[in-house]
N, C-alpha and C positions, 0 to 999 in steps of 0.2 A: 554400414552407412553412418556416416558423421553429422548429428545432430549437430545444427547451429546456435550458438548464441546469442545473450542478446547482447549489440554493442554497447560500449558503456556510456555512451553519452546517453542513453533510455534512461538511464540514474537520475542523470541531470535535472534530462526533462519529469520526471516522475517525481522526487523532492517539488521542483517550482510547482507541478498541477497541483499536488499534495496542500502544498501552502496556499495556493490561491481556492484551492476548494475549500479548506477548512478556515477560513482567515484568520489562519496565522493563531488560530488556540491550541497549539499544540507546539512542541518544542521542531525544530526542522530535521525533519525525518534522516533517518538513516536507513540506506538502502545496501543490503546485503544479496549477492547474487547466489543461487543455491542450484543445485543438481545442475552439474556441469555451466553453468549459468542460463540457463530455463526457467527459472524461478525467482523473482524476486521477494524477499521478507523487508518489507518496509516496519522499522519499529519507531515509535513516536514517545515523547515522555510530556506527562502532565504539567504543565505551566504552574495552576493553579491548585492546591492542595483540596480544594472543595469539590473537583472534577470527580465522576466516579462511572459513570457511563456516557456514551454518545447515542445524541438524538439522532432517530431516524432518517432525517431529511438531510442532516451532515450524512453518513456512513451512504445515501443515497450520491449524495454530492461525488462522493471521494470516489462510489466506484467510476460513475463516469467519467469522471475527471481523468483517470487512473487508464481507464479502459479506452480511454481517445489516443492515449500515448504510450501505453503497452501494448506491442502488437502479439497478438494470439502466437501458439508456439504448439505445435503438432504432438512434443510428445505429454504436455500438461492438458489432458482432457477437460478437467475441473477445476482451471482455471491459474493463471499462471505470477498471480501474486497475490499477496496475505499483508495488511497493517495490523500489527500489533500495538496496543495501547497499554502504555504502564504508567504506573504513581507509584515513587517511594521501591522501584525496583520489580511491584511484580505486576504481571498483567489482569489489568482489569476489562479488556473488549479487546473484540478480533473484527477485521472486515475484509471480507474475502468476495471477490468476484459473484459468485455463483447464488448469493445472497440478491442479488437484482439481475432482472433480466432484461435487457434496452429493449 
């Protein structure tokens, strides 16, 4: 059985929710497709050098924002995309679906 992908316009729209969730503090995402494309890693980089974690209510933001326009994916049970946050090349926070539940 041939798992499906996700098509790539999901990119698209996932950068744009990305950015309108977070307004636009954070550099504009890059969206990498992972395991066969079932997964996306969204990786983001710090604008501001004084950045060092994300508040709650953002990382709240992003999953739903995120979760309106990623549609769930059968063989990713725990959840089928991850933002990663870096400063200066290394990561400083991660926000992964499973972290809020609608």
């Amino acid at each position: 059985m041939k798992i499906p992908a996700f098509h790539p316009e999901v990119a698209e729209k996932v950068a744009t929710a990305f950015v309108k969730a977070t307004g636009a503090r954070w550099s504009f995402p890059r969206v990498d497709m992972q395991d066969k494309g079932t997964f996306m890693l969204i990786s983001v980089d710090a604008i501001s050098p004084d950045v060092r974690e994300v508040a709650h209510s953002i990382k709240e933001s992003i999953t739903l924002a995120l979760n309106e326009v990623i549609p769930s994916h059968p063989s990713q049970k725990f959840g089928n995309w991850m933002v990663v946050f870096f400063h200066e090349g290394k990561m400083y926070e991660t926000v992964h679906p499973s972290e809020f539940h609608p």
